[in-house]
matplotlib code that plots the C-alpha trace (Angstrom):
import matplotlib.pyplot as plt

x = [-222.5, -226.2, -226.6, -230.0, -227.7, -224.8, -225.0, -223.0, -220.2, -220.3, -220.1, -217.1, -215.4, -215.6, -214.4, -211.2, -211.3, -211.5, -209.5, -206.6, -207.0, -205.6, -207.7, -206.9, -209.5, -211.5, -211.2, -211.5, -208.4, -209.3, -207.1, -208.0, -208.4, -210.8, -212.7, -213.2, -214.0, -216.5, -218.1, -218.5, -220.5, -223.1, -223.5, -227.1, -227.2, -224.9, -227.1, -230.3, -228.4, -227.9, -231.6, -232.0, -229.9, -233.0, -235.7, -233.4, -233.5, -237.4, -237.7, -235.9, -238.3, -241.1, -240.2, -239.1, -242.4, -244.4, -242.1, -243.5, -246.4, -249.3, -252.2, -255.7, -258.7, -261.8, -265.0, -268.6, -271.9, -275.0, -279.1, -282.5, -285.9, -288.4, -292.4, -294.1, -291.0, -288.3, -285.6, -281.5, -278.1, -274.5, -271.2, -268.2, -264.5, -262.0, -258.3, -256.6, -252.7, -251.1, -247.7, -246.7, -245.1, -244.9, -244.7, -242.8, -239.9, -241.4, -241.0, -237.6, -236.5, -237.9, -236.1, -232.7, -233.4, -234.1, -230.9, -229.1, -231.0, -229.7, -226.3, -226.7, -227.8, -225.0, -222.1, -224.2, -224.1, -219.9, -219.7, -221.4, -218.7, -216.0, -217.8, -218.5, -214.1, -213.8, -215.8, -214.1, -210.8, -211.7, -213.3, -210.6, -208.3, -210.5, -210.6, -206.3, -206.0, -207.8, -206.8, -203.3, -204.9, -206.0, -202.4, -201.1, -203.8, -203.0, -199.2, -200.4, -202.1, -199.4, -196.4, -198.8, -199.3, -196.0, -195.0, -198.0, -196.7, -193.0, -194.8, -196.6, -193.1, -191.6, -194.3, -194.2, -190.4, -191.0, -189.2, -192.4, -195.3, -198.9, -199.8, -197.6, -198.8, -202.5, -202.0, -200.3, -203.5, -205.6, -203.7, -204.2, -207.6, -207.9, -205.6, -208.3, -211.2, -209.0, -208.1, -211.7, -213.2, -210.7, -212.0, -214.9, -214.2, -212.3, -215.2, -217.4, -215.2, -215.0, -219.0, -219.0, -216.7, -218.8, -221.7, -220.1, -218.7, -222.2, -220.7, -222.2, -222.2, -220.9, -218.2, -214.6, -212.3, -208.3, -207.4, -204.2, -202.8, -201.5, -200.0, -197.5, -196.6, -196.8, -195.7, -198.3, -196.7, -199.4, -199.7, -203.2, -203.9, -203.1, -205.8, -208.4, -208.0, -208.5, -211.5, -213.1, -212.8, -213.6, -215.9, -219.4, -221.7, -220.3, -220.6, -224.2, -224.6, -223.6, -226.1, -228.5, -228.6, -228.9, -231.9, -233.2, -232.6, -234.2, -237.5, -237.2, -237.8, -240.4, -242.4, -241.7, -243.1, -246.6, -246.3, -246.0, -249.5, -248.8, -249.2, -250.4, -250.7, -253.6, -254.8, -257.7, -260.1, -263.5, -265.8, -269.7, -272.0, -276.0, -278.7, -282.4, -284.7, -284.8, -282.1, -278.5, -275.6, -271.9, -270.0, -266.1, -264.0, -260.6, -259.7, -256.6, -255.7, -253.4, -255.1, -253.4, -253.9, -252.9, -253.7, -253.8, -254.6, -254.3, -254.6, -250.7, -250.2, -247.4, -245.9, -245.5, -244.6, -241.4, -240.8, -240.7, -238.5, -236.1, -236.2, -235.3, -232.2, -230.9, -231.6, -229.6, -226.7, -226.4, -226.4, -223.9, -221.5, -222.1, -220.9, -218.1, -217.5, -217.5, -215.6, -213.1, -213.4, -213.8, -210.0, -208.1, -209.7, -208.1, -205.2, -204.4, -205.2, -203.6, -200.4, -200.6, -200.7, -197.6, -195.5, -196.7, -195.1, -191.4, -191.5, -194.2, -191.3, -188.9, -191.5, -191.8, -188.2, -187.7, -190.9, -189.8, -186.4, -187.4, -190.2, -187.4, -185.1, -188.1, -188.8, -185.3, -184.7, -187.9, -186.7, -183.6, -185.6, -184.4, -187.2, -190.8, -194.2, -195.2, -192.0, -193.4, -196.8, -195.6, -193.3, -195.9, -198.8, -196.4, -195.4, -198.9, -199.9, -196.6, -197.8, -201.0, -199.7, -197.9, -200.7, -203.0, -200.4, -199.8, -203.9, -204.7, -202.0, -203.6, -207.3, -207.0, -204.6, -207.5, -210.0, -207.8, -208.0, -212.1, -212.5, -210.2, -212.9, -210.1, -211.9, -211.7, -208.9, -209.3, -210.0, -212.8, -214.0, -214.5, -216.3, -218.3, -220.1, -220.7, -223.0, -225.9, -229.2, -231.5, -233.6, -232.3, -234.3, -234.0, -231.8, -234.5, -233.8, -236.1, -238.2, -237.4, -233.7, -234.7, -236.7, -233.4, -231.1, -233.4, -234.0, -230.1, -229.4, -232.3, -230.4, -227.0, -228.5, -230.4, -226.9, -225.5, -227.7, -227.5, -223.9, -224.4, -226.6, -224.2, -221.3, -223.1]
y = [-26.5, -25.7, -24.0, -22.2, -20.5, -19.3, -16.9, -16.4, -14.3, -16.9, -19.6, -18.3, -17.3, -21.1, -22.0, -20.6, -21.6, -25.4, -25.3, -23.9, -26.6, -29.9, -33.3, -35.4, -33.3, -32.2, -28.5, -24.6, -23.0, -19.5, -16.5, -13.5, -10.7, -13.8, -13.9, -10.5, -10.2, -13.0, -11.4, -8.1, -9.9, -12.0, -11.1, -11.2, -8.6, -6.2, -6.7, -5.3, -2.4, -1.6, -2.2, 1.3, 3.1, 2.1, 3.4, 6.9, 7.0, 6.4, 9.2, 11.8, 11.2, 11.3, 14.6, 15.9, 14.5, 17.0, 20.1, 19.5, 19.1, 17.4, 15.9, 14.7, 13.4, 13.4, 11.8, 11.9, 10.4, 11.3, 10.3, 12.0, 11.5, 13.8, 12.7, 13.9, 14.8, 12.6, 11.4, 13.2, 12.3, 14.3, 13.0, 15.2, 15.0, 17.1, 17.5, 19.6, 20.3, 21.6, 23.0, 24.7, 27.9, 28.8, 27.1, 28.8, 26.6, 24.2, 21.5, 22.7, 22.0, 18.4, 18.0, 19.0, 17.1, 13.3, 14.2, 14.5, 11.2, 9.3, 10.7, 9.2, 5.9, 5.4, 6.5, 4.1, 1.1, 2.0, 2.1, -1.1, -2.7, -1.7, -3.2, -6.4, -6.3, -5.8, -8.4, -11.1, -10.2, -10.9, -14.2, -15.1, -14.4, -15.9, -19.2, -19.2, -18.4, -21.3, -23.8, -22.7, -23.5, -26.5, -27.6, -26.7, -28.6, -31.6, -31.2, -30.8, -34.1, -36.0, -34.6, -35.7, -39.0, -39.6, -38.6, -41.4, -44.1, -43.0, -43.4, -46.9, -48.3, -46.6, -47.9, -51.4, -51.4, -50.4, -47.8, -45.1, -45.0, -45.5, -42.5, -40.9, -42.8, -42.1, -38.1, -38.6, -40.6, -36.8, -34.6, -36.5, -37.1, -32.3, -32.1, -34.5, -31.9, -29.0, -30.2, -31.2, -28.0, -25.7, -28.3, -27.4, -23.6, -24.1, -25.1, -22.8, -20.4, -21.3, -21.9, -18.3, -17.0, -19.6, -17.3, -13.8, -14.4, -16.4, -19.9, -23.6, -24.4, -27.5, -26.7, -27.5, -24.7, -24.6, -21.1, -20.2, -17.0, -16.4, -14.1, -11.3, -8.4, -5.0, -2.0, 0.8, 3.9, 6.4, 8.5, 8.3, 12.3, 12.1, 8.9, 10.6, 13.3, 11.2, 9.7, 13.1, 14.1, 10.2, 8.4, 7.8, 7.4, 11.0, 12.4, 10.8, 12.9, 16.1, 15.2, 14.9, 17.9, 19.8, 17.4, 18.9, 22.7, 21.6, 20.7, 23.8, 25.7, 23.1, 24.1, 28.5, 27.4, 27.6, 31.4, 31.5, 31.8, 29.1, 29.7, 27.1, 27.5, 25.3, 24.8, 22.7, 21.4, 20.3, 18.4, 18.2, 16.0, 16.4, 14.3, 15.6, 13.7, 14.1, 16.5, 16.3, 19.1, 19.2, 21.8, 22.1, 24.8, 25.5, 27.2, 28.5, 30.5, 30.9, 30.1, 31.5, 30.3, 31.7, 30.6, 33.8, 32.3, 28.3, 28.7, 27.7, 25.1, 25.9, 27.8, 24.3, 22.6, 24.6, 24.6, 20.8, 20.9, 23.1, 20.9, 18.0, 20.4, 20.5, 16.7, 16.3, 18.7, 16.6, 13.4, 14.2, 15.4, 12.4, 10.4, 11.8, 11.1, 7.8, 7.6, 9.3, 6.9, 3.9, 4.7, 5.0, 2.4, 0.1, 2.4, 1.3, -2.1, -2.1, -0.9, -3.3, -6.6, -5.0, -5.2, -8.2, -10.1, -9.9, -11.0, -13.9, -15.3, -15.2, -17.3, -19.8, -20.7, -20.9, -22.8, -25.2, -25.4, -25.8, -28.3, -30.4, -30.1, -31.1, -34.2, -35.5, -35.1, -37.1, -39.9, -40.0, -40.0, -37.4, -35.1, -35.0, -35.3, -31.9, -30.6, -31.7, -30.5, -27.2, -26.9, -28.3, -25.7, -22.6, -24.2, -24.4, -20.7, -18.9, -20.8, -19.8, -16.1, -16.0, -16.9, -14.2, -11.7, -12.2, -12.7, -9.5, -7.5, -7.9, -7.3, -4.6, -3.0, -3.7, -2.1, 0.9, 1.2, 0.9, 3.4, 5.9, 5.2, 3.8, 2.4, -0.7, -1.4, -1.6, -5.2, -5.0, -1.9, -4.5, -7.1, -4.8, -3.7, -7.3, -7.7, -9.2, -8.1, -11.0, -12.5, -15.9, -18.8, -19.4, -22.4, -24.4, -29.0, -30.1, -32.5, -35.6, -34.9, -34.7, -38.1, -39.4, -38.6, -39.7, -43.0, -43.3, -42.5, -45.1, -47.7, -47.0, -47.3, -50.5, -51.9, -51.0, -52.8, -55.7, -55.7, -55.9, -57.8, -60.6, -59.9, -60.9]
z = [-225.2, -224.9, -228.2, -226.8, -224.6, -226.9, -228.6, -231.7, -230.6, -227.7, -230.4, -232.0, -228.6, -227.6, -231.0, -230.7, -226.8, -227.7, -230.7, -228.3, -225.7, -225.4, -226.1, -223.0, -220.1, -222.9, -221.5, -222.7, -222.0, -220.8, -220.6, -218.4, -221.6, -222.9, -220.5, -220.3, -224.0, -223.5, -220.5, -222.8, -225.3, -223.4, -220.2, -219.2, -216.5, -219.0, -221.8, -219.2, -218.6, -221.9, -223.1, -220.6, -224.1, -226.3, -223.9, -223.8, -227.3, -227.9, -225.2, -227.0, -230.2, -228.2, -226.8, -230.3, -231.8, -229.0, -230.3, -234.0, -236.2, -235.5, -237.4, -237.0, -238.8, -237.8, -239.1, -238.1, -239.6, -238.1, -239.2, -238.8, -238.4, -237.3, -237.6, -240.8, -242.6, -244.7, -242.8, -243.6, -242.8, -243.4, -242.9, -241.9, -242.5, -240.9, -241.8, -238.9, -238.1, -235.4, -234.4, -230.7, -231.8, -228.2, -224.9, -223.0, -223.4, -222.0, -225.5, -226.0, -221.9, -222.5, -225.4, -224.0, -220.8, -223.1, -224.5, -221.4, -220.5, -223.5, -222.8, -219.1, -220.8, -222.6, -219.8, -217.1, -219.9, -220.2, -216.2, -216.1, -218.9, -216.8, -213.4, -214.9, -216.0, -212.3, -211.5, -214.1, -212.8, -209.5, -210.4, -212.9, -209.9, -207.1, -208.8, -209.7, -206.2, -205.3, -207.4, -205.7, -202.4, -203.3, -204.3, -201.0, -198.9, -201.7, -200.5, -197.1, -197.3, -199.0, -196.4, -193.1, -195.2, -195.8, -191.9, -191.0, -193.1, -191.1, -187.8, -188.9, -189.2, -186.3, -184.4, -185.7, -185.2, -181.5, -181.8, -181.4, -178.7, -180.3, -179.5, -182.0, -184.3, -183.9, -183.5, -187.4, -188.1, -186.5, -188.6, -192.2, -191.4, -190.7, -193.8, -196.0, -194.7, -195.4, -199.3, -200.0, -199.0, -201.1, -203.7, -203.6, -203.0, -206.2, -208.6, -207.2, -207.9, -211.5, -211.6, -210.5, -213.1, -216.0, -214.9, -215.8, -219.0, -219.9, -220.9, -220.6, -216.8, -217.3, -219.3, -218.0, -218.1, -217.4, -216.5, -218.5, -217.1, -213.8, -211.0, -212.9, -210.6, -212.4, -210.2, -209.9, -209.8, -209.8, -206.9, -204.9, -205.3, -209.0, -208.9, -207.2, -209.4, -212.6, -211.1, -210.9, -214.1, -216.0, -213.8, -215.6, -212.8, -211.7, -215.2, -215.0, -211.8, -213.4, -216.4, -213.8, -212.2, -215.5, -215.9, -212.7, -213.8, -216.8, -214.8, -213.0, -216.6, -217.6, -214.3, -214.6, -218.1, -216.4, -215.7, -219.4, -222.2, -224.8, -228.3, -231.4, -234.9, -236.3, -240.0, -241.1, -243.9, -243.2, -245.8, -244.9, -247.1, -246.6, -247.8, -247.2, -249.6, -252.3, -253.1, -251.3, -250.8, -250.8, -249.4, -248.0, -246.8, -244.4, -241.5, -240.1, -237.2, -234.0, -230.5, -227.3, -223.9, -220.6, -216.6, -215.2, -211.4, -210.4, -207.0, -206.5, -208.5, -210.5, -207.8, -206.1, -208.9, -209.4, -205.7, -206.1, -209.3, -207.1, -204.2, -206.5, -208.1, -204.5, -204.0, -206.6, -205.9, -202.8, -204.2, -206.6, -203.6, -201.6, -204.8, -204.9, -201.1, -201.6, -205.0, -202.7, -200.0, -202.9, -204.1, -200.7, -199.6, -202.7, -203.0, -199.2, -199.4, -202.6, -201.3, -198.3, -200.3, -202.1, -199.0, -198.1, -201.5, -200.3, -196.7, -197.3, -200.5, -197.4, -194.7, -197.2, -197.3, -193.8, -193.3, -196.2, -194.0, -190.7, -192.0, -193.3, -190.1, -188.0, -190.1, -190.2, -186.5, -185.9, -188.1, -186.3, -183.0, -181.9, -182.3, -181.0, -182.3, -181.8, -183.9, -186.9, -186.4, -185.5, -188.2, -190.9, -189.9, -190.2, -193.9, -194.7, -193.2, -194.8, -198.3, -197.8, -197.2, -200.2, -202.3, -200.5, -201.3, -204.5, -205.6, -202.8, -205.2, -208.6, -207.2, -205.7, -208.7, -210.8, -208.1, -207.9, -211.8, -211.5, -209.2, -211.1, -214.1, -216.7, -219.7, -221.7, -223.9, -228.0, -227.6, -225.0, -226.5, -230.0, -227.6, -226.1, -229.9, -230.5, -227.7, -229.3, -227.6, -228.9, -226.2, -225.5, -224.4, -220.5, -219.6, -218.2, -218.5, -220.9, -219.2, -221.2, -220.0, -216.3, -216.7, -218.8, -215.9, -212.9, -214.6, -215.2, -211.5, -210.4, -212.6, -210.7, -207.7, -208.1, -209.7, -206.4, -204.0, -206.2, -206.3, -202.2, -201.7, -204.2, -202.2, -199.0]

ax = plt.figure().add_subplot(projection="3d")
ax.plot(x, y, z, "-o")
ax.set_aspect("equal")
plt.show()
């Protein structure tokens, strides 16, 4: 693994991955809940969002820092010279605090409203967790799925071989026209195309899941767990219901529109004379030739200011800040439209890949059957050509089916439980603090490896040609 890429909880994740896989393939056995766990500790796009938590945080000390005590120091130095007299200089130091004792609750509006924002930094990094678990699952899923697919094109391919090596003999026996036998020849040749496409649709599917959980790209994987059906037995009102009350982006919504009455009060704040309490000690040394003179002293006092007229300004500032409160009240309801919307939409389709499981088990029986009757009857001679074909595209389809089904099932269960905003287990939850935020170095090819692996495919190359141009 590229060890500029791992981090340590990475490290120790493939640890126990490699130690639990087999020698021969020289693999990483993966199960779904470690994937997830991996995902929760280094991935990159996670680890951005939650980066948003330490700007929060800096925010509410800066708006804390405004509410308190202040201090400055000042120093000046100045020289003079005027004609026919000696020439003087002083220096002054000046010690001065300062604390708001009134704004008009202005400090204290910004001060709830960085909290609120740290708040919303820290549900939008959980909402984010339990996305990225969405989006494992799916990939962990997409990638079983087709690695099923690919079995069936693999069987596909070995049943229209089989039938073509039939037909070979048949023909050469007489017993068969040719163009039987070059119609079986048609049909292999589609099956190849179809197997070598889910192929590839299968390691792009795991390159894709390799990605989310933040692991060496080239690192082979052998996906352990598979499809389990677990009944869902919640009813859809009781799930929207739930969602309401525990999705984060929704809660971030609510936080927001406090935010928003919050900068309605900053703005009324300008109606409102501000008040600071000030306290100071000044230190003035003077030299005038020949003779030089000390003297210090302090100052304290409150200062009170108040814009009586501002030709509108605050008036349109608060309008804004209320305008922006309704922005926000609108926003918040049109989230919760399509949270709504979100969780029918994988309720239904949840519920439709459900009653799809039983009859698709049943179309693969009869398919298998049929497939077998139509073979036999061929071999006999007395079947036809188009018997098999028919009867090996609706195995194929029904198999196909079934897998859908079954991988359509567990998605959208685990969209359904997204949408109602169920949190991470104990176990994720665990992952999820380990997230190291160091910066890691980008996973760029060194250059020397680039010029090792061009010269190495050169090499092959020119073996090649002069294993051709030998055999000519």
């Amino acid at each position: 693994m590229k060890k500029n890429r791992m981090r340590k909880a990475g490290l120790v994740w493939m640890g126990i991955l490699l130690a639990a896989c087999p020698m021969e393939g020289n693999c990483a056995a993966l199960s779904l809940q470690q994937a997830i766990n991996m995902a929760l500790e280094n991935n990159t796009a996670l680890r951005i969002t939650q980066k948003a938590e330490d700007r929060a945080a800096a925010a509410v000390r800066e708006a804390k820092g405004n509410d308190g005590v202040s201090v400055s120091a000042s120093d000046s130095l100045s020289f003079n010279k005027t004609s026919g007299s000696d020439h003087s200089s002083s220096n002054s130091l000046a010690l001065r605090a300062t604390y708001p004792v009134y704004t008009g609750g202005k400090n204290r509006a910004s001060i709830d409203s960085s909290e609120l924002g740290l708040r919303s930094a820290v549900l939008t990094t959980q909402r984010a967790r339990e996305t990225l678990k969405l989006d494992v699952i799916r990939a962990y899923y997409n990638a079983l799925q087709a690695k099923k697919t690919v079995a069936v094109n693999q069987e596909s391919v070995d049943k229209y071989q089989a039938h073509y090596t039939n037909v070979q003999q048949l023909y050469s026996a007489g017993s068969k026209a040719r163009i039987d036998m070059l119609r079986s020849s048609v049909e292999l040749s589609n099956a190849q195309q179809n197997l070598i496409k889910s192929q590839n649709s299968y390691e792009v599917s795991l390159a894709k899941l390799r990605d989310l959980i933040d692991m060496d790209r080239d690192e082979s994987l052998e996906l352990t767990d598979d499809f389990s059906y677990t009944a869902f037995e919640i009813a859809m009102p009781e799930c929207i219901d739930y969602a309401f009350r525990n999705r984060k982006d929704l809660m971030v919504d609510r936080y927001t529109l406090e935010q928003k009455e919050l900068a309605i009060k900053m703005a009324k704040a300008g109606y409102a004379p501000s008040v600071n309490l000030s306290a100071g000690v000044n230190v003035l040394e003077s030299r005038f030739r020949p003779t030089r003179e000390d003297t210090s002293g302090w100052s304290a006092g409150l200062s009170a200011q108040w814009n009586l007229f501002d030709n509108g300004v605050t008036k349109a500032q608060v309008d804004a800040a209320e305008t922006e409160r309704d922005i926000a009240k609108l926003n918040m309801e049109k989230d919760e439209e399509a949270v709504d919307l979100e969780l029918r939409e994988a309720y239904y389709n949840m519920r439709e890949a459900e009653k799809r499981l039983s009859s698709t088990a049943d179309a693969v029986h009869q398919a298998e059957e049929d497939y077998y009757i139509a073979s036999e009857k061929y071999r006999a001679g007395e079947g036809i050509m188009l018997d098999i074909i028919d009867a090996e595209d609706a195995l194929f389809t029904a198999q196909l089916n079934q897998i859908s089904a079954q991988y359509d099932y567990v998605r959208c269960k685990a969209e359904v439980e997204t949408a109602m905003g169920i949190g991470l287990n104990d176990a994720e939850q665990t992952s999820a603090r380990n997230m190291t935020m160091d910066i890691a170095e980008p996973l760029v090819p060194t250059e020397e490896k680039i010029v090792k692996k061009v010269a190495a495919s050169s090499e092959n190359v020119a073996d090649e040609m002069a294993g051709n141009e030998a055999g000519k």
